[in-house]
N, CA, C and O atoms as a GROMACS GRO file, in nm:
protein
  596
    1UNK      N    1   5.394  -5.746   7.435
    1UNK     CA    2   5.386  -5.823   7.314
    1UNK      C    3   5.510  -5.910   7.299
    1UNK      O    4   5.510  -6.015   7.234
    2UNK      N    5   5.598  -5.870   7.350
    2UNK     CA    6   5.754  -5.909   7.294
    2UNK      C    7   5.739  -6.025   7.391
    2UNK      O    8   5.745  -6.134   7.333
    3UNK      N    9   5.715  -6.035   7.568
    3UNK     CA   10   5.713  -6.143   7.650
    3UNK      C   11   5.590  -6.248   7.592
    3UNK      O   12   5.637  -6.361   7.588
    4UNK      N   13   5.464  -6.247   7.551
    4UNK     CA   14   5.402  -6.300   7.446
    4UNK      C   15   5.470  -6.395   7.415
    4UNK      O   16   5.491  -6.500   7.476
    5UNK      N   17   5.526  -6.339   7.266
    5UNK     CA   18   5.610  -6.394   7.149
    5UNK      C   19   5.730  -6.504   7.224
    5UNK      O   20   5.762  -6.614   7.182
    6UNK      N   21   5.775  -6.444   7.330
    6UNK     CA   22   5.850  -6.515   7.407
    6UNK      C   23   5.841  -6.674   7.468
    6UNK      O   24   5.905  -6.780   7.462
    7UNK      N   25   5.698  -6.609   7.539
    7UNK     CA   26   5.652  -6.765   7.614
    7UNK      C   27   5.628  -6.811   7.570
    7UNK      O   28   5.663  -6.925   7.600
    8UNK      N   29   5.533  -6.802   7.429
    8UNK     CA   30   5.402  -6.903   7.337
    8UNK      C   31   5.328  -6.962   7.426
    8UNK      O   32   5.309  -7.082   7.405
    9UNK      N   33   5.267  -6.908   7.542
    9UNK     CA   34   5.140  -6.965   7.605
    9UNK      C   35   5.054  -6.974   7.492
    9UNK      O   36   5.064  -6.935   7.375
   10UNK      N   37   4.928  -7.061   7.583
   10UNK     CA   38   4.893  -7.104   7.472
   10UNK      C   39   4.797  -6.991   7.446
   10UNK      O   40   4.781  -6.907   7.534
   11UNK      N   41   4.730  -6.981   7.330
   11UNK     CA   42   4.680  -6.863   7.268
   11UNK      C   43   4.751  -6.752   7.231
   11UNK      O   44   4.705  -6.658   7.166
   12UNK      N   45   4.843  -6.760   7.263
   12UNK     CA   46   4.975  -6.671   7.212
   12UNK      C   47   4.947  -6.540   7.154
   12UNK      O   48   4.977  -6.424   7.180
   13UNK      N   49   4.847  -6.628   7.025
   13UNK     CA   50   4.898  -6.566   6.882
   13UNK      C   51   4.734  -6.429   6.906
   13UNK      O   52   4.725  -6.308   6.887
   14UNK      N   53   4.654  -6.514   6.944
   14UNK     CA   54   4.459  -6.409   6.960
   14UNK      C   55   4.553  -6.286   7.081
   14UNK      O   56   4.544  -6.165   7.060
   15UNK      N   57   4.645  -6.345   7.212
   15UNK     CA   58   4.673  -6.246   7.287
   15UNK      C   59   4.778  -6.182   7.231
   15UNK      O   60   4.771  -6.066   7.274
   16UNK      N   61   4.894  -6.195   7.141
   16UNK     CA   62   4.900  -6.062   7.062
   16UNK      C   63   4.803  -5.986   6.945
   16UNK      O   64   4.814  -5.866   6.920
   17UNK      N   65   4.707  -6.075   6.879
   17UNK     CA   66   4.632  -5.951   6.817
   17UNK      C   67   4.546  -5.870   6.918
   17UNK      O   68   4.484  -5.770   6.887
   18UNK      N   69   4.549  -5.912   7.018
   18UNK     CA   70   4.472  -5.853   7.120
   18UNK      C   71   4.523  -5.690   7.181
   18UNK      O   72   4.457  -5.587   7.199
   19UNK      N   73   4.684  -5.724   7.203
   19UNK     CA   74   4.773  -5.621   7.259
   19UNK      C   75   4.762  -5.529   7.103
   19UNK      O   76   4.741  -5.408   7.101
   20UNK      N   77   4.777  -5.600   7.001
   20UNK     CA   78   4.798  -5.502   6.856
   20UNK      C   79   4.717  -5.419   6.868
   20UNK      O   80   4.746  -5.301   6.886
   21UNK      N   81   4.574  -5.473   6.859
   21UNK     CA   82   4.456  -5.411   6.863
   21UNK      C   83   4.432  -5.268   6.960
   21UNK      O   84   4.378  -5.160   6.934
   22UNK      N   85   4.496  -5.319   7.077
   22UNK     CA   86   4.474  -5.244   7.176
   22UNK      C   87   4.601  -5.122   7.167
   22UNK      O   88   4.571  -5.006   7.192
   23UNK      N   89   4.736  -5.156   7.131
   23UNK     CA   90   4.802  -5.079   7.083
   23UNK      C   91   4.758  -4.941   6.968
   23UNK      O   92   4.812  -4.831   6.965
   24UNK      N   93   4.656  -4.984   6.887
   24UNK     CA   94   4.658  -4.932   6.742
   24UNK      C   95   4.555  -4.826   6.819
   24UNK      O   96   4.571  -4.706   6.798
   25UNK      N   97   4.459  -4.868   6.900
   25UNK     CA   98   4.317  -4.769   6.969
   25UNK      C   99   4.402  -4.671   7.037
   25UNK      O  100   4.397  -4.550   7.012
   26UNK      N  101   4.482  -4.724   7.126
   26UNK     CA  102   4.552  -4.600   7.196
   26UNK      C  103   4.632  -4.506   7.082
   26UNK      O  104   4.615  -4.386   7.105
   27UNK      N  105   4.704  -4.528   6.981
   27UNK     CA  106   4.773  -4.501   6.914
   27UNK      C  107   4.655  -4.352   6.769
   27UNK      O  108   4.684  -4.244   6.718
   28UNK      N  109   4.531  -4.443   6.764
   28UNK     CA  110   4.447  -4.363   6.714
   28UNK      C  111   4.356  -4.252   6.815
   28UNK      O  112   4.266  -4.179   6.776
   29UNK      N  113   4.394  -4.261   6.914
   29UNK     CA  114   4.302  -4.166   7.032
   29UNK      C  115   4.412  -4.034   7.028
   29UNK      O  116   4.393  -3.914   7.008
   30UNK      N  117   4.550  -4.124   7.058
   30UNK     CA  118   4.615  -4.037   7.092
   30UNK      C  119   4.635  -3.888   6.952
   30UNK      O  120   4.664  -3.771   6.975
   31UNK      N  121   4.613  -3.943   6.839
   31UNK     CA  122   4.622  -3.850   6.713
   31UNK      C  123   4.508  -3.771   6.681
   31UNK      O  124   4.501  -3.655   6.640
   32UNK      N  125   4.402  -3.870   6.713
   32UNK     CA  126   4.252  -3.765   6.753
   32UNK      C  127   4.265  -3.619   6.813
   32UNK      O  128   4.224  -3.509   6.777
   33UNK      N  129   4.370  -3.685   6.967
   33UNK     CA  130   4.295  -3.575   7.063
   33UNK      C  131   4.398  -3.458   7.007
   33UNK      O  132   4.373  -3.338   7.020
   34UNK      N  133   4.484  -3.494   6.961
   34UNK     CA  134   4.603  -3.401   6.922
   34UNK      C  135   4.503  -3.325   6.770
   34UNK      O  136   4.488  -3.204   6.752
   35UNK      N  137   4.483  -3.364   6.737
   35UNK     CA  138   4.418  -3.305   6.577
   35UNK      C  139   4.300  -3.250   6.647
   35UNK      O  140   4.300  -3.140   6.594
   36UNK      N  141   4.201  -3.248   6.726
   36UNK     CA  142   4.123  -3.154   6.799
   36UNK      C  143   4.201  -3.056   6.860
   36UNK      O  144   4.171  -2.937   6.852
   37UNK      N  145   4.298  -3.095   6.919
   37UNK     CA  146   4.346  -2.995   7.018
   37UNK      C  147   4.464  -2.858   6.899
   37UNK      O  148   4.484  -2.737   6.910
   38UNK      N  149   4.498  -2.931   6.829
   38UNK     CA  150   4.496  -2.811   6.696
   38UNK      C  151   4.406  -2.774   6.614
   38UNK      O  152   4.445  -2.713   6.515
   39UNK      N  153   4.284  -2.797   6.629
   39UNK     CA  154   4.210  -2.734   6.514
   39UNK      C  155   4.115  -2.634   6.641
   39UNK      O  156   4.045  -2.543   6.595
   40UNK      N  157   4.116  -2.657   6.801
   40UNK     CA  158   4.044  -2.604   6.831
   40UNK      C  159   4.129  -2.479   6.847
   40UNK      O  160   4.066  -2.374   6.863
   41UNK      N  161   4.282  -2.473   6.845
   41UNK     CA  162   4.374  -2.357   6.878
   41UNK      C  163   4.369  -2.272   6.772
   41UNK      O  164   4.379  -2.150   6.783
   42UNK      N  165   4.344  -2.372   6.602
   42UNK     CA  166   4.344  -2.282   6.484
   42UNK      C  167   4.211  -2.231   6.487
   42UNK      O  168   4.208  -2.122   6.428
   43UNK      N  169   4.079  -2.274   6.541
   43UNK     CA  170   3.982  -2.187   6.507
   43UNK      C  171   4.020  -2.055   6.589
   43UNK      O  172   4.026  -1.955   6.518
   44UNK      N  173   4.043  -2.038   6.709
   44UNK     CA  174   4.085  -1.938   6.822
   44UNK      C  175   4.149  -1.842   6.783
   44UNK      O  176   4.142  -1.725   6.821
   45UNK      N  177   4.217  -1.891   6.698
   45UNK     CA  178   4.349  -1.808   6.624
   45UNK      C  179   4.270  -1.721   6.523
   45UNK      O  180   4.282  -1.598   6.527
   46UNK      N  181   4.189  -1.784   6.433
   46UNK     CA  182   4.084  -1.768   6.348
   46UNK      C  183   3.999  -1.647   6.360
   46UNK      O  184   3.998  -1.546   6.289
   47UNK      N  185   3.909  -1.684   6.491
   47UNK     CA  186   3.808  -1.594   6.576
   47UNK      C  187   3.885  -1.474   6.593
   47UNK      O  188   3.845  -1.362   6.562
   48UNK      N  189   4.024  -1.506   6.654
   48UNK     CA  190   4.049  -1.366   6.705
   48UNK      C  191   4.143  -1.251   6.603
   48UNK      O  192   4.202  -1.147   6.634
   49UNK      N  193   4.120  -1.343   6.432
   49UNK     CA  194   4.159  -1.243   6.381
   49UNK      C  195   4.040  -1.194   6.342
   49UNK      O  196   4.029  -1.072   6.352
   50UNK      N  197   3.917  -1.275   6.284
   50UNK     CA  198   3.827  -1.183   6.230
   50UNK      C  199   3.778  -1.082   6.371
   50UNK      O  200   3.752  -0.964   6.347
   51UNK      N  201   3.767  -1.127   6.498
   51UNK     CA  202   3.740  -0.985   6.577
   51UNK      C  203   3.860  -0.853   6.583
   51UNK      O  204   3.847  -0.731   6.595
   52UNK      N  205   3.970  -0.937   6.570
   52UNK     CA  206   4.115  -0.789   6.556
   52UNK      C  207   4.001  -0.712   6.371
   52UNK      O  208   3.960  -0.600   6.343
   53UNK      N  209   3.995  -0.818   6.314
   53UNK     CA  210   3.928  -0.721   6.173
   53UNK      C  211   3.868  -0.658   6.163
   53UNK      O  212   3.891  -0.562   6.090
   54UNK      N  213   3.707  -0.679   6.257
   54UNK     CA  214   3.621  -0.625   6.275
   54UNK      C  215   3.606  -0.508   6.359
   54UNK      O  216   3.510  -0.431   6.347
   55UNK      N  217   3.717  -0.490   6.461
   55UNK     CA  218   3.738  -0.424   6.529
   55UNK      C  219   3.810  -0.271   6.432
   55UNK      O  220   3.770  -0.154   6.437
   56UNK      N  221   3.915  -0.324   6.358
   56UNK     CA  222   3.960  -0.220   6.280
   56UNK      C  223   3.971  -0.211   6.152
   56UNK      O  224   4.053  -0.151   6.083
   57UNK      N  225   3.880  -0.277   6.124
   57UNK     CA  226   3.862  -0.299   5.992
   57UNK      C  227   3.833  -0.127   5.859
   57UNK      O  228   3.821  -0.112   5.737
   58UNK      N  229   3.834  -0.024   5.995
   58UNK     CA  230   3.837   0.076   5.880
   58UNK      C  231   3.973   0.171   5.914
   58UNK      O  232   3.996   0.277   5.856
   59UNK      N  233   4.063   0.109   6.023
   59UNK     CA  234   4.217   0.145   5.957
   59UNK      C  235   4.266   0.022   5.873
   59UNK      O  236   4.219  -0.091   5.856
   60UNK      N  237   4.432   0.117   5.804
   60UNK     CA  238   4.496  -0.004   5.717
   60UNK      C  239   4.509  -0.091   5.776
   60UNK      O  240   4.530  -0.062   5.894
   61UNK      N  241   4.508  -0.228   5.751
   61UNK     CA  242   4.544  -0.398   5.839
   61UNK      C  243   4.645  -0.430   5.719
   61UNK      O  244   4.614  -0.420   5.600
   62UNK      N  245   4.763  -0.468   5.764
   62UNK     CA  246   4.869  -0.524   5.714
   62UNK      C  247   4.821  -0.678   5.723
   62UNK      O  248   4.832  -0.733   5.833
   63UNK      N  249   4.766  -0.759   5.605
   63UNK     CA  250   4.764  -0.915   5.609
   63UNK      C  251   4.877  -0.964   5.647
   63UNK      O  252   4.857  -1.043   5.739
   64UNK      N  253   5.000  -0.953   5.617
   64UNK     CA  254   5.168  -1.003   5.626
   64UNK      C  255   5.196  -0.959   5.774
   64UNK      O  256   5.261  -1.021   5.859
   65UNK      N  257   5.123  -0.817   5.786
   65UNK     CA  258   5.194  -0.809   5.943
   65UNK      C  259   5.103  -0.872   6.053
   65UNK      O  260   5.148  -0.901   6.164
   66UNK      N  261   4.943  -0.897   6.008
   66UNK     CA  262   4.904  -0.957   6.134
   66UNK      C  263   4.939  -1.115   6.121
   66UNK      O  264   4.936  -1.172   6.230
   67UNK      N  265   4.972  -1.201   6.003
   67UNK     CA  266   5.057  -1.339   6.040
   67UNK      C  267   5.165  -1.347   6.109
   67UNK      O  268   5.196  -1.435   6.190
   68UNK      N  269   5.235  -1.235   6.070
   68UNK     CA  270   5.369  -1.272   6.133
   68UNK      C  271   5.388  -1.212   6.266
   68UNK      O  272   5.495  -1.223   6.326
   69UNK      N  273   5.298  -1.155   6.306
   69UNK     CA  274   5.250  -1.116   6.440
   69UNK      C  275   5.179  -1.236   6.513
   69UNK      O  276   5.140  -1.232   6.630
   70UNK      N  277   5.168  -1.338   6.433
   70UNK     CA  278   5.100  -1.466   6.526
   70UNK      C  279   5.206  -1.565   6.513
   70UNK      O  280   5.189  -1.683   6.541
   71UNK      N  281   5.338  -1.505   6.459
   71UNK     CA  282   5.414  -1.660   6.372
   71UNK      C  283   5.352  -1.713   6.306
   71UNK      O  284   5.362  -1.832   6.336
   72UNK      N  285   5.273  -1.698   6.208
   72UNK     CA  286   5.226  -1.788   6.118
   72UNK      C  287   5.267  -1.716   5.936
   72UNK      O  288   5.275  -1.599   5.901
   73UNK      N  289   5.283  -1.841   5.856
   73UNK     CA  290   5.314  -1.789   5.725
   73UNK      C  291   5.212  -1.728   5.634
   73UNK      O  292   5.120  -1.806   5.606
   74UNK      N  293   5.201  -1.576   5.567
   74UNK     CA  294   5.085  -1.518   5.534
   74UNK      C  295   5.037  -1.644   5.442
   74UNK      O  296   4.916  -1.653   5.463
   75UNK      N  297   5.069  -1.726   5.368
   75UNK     CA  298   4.957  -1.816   5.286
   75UNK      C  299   4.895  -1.902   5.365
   75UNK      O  300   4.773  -1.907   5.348
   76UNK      N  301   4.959  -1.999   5.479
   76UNK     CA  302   4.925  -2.015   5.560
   76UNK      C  303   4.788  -1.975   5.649
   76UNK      O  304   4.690  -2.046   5.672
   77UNK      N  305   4.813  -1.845   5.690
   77UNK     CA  306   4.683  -1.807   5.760
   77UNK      C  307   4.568  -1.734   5.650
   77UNK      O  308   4.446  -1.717   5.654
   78UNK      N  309   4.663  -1.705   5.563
   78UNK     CA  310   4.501  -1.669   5.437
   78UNK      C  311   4.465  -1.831   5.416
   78UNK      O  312   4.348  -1.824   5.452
   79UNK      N  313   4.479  -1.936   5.391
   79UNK     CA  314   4.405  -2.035   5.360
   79UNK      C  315   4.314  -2.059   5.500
   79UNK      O  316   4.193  -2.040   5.509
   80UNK      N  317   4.383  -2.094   5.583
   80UNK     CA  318   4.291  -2.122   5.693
   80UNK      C  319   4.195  -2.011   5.733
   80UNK      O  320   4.091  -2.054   5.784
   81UNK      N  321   4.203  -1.886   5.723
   81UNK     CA  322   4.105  -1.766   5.712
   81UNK      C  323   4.023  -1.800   5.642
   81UNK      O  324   3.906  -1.783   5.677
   82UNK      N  325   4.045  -1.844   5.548
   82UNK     CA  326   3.919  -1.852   5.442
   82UNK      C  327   3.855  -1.949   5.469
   82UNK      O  328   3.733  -1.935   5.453
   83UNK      N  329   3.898  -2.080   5.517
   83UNK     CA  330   3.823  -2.218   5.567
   83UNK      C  331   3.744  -2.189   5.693
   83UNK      O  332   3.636  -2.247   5.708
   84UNK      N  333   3.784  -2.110   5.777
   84UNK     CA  334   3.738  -2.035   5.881
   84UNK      C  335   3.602  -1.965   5.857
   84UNK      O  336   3.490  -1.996   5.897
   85UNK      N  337   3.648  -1.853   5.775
   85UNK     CA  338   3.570  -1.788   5.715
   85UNK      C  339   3.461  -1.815   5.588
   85UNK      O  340   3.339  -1.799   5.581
   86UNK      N  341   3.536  -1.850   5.515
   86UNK     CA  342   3.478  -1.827   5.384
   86UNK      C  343   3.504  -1.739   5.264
   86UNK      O  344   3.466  -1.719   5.148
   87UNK      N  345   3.580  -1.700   5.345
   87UNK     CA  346   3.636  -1.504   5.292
   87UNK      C  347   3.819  -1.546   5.288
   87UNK      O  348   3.883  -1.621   5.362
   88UNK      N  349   3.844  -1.495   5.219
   88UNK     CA  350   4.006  -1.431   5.243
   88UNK      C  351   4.020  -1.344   5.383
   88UNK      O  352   3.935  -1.330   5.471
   89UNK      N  353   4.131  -1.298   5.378
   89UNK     CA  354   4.090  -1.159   5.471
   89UNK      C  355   4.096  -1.057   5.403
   89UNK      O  356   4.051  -0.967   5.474
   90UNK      N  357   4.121  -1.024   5.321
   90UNK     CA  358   4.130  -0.944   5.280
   90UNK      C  359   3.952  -0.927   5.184
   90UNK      O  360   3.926  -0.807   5.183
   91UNK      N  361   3.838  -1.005   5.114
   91UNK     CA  362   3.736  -0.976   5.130
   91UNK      C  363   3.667  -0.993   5.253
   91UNK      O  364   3.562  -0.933   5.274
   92UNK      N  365   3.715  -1.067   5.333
   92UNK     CA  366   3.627  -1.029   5.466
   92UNK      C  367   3.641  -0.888   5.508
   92UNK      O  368   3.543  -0.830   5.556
   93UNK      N  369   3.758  -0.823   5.492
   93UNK     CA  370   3.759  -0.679   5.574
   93UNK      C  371   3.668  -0.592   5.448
   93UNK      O  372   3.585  -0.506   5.476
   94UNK      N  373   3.700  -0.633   5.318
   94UNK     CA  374   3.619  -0.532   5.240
   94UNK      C  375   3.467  -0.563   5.233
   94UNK      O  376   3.401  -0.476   5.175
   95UNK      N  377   3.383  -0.694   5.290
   95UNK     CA  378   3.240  -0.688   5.317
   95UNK      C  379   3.253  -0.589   5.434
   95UNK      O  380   3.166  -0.501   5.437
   96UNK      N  381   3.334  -0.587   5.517
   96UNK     CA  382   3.270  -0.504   5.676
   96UNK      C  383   3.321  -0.367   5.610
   96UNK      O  384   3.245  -0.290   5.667
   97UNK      N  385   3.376  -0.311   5.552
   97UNK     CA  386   3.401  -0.215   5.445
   97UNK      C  387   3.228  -0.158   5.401
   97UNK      O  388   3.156  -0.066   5.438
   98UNK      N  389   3.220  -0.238   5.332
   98UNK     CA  390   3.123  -0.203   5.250
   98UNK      C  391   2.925  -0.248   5.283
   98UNK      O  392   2.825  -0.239   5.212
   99UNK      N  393   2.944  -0.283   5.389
   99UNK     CA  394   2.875  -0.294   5.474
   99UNK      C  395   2.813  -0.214   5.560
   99UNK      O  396   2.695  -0.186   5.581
  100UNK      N  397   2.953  -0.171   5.623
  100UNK     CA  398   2.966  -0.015   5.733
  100UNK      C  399   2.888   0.094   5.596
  100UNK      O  400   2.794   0.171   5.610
  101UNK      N  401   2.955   0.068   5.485
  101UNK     CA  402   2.941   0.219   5.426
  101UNK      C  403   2.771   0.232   5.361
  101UNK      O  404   2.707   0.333   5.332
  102UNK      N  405   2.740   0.102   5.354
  102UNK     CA  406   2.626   0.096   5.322
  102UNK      C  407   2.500   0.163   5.459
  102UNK      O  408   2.403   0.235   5.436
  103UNK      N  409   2.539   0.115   5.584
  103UNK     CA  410   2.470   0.192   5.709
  103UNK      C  411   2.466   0.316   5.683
  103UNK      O  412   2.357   0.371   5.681
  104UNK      N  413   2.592   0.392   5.656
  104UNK     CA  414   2.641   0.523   5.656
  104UNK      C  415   2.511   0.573   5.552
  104UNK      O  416   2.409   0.638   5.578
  105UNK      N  417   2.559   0.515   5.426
  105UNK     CA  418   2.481   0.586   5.305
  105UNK      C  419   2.385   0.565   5.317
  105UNK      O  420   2.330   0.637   5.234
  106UNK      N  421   2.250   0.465   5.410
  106UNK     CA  422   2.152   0.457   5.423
  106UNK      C  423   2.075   0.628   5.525
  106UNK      O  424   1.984   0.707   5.500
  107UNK      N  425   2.200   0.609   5.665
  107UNK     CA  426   2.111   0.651   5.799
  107UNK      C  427   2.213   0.804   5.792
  107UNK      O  428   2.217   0.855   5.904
  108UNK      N  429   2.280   0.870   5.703
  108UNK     CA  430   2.336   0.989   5.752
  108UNK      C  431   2.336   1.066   5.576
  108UNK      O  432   2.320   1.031   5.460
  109UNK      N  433   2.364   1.188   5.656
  109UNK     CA  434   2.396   1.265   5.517
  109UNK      C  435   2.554   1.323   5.486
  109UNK      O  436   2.590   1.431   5.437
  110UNK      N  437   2.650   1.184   5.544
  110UNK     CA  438   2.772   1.249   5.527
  110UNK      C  439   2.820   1.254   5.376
  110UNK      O  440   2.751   1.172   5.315
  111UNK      N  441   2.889   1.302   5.310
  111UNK     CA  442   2.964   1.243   5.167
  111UNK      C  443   3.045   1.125   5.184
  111UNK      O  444   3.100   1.061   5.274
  112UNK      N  445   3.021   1.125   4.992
  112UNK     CA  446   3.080   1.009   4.987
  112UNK      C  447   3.223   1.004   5.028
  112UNK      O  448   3.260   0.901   5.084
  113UNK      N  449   3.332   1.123   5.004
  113UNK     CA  450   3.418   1.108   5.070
  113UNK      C  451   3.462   1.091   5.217
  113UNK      O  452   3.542   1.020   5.276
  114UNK      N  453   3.383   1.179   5.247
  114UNK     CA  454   3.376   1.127   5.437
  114UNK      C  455   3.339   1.006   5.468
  114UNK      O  456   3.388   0.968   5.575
  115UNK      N  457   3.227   0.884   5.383
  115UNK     CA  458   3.216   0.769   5.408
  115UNK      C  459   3.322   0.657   5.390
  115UNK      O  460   3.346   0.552   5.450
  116UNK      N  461   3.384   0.730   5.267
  116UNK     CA  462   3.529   0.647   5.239
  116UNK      C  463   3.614   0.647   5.334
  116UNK      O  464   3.652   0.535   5.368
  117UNK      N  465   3.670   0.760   5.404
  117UNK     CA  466   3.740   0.796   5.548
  117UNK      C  467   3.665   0.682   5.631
  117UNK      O  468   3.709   0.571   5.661
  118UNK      N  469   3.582   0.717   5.650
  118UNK     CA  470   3.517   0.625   5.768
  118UNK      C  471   3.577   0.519   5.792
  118UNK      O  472   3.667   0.484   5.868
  119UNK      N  473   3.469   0.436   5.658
  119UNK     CA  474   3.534   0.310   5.645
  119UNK      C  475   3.695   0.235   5.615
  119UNK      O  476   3.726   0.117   5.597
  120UNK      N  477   3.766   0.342   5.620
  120UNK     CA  478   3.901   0.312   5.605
  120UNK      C  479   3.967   0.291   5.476
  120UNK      O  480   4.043   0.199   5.448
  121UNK      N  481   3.920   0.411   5.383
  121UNK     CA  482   3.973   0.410   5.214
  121UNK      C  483   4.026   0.546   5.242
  121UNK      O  484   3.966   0.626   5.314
  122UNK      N  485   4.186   0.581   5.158
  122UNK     CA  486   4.183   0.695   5.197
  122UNK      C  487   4.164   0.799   5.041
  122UNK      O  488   4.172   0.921   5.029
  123UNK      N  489   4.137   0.693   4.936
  123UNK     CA  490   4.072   0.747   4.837
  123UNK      C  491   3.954   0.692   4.815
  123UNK      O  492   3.920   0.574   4.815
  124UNK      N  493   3.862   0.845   4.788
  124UNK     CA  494   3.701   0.783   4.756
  124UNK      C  495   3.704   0.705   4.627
  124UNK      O  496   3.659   0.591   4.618
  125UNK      N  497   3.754   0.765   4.538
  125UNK     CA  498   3.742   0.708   4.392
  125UNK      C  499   3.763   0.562   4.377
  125UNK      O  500   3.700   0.487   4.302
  126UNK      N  501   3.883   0.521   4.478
  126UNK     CA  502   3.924   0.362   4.505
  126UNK      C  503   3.790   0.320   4.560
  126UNK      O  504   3.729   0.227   4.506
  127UNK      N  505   3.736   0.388   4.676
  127UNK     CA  506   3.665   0.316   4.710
  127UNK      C  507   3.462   0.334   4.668
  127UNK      O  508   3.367   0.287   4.731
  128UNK      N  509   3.463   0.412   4.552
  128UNK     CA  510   3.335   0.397   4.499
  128UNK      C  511   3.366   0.338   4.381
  128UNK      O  512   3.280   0.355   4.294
  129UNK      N  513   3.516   0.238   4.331
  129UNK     CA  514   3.533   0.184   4.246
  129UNK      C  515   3.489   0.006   4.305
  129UNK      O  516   3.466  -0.102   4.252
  130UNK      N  517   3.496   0.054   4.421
  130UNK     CA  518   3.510  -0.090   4.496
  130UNK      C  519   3.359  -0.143   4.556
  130UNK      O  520   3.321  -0.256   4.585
  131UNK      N  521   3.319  -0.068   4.558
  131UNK     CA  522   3.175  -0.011   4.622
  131UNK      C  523   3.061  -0.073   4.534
  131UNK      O  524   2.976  -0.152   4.574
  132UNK      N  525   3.075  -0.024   4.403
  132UNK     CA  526   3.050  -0.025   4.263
  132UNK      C  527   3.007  -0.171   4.213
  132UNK      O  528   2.896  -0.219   4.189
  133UNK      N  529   3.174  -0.238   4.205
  133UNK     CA  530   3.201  -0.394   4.186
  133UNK      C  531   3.155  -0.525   4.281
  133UNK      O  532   3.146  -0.647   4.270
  134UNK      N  533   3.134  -0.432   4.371
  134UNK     CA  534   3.069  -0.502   4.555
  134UNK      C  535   2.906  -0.511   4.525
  134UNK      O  536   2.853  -0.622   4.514
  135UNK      N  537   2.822  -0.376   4.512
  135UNK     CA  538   2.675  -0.392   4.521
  135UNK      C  539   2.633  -0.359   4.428
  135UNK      O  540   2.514  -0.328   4.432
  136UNK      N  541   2.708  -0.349   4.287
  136UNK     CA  542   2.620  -0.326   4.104
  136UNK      C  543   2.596  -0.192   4.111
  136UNK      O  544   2.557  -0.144   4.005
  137UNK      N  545   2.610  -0.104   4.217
  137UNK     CA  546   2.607   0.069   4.182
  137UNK      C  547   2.661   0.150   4.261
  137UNK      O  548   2.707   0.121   4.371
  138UNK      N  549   2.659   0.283   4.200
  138UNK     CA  550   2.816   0.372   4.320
  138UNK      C  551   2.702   0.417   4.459
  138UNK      O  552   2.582   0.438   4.481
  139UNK      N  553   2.813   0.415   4.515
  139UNK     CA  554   2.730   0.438   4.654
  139UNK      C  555   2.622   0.607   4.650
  139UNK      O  556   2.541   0.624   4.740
  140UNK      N  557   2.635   0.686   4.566
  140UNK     CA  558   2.522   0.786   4.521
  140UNK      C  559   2.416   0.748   4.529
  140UNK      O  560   2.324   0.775   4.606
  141UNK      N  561   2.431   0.640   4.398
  141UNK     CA  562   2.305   0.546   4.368
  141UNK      C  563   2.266   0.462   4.447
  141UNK      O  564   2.143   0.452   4.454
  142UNK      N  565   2.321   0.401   4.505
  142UNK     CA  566   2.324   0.357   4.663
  142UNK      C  567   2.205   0.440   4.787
  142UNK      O  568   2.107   0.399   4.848
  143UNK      N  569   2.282   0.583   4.781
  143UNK     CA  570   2.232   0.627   4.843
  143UNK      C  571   2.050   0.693   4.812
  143UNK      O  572   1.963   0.706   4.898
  144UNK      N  573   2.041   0.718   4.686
  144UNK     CA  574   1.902   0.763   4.598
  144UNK      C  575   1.822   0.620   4.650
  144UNK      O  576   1.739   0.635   4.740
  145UNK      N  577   1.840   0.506   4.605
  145UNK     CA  578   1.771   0.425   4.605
  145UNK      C  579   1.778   0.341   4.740
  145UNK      O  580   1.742   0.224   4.746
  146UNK      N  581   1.811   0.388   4.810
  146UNK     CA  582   1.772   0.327   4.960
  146UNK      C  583   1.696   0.489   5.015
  146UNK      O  584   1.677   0.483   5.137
  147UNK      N  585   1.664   0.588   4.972
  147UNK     CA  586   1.577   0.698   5.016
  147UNK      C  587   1.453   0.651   4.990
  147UNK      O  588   1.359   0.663   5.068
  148UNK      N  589   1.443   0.575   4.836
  148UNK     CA  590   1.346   0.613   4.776
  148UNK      C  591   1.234   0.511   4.783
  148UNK      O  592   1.131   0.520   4.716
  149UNK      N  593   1.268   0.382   4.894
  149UNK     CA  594   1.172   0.266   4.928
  149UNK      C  595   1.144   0.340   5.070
  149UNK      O  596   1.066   0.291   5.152
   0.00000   0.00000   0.00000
């Protein structure tokens, strides 16, 4: 552009909007491929927490310790979790929570406290409080009315 401006051949002025033009495409490719190439690393990042979740989702999961176990800042990866998801992580682990416990209370005759264990509550009361607020009834009732269809 600068040798251009220099010579003033003629057309000068169309063969620098030409170089501009062509400058600005490379200049927008190059920010593209970079903004794919981070969003495909943040979904990855993403995926492989909800499978670390799903995987242990009925021991304790430290939210603070699995960010900073990726370097990332816990608000940070709770927002993008949730854009990911849809969920926080912290309700994503309590649907697979309450999910699991719903299998349980359907297909076994363990208690409710042993289902709370299961699923990774280490109080039942917390977690037929949670249970409760999750599917409109305690997992008892839960359990009566999935016998009784």
């Amino acid at each position: 552009m600068i040798l251009e401006l220099q010579k003033c051949d003629a057309d000068y002025q169309e063969m620098l909007t030409l170089l501009l033009c062509h400058l600005l495409i490379i200049f927008h490719r190059a920010m593209l491929q970079e903004h794919t190439l981070k969003n495909e690393f943040l979904d990855r990042q993403m995926d492989t927490a909800a499978s670390y979740f799903n995987q242990n989702y009925n021991h304790d999961i430290n939210i603070d310790a699995y960010a900073s176990s990726l370097g990332m800042s816990v608000s940070w990866f709770i927002r993008n979790f949730k854009k990911y998801t849809g969920e926080t992580p912290v309700q994503f682990i309590t649907s697979l929570r309450m999910t699991n416990a719903q299998v349980l209370l359907e297909n076994t005759t363990y208690s409710i406290n042993e289902i709370a264990r299961i699923v990774g509550y280490n109080n039942a009361l917390y977690f037929s409080r949670i249970f409760h607020k999750q599917k409109g009834c305690s997992p008892s009732q839960y359990r009566t009315r999935s016998h009784e269809t």
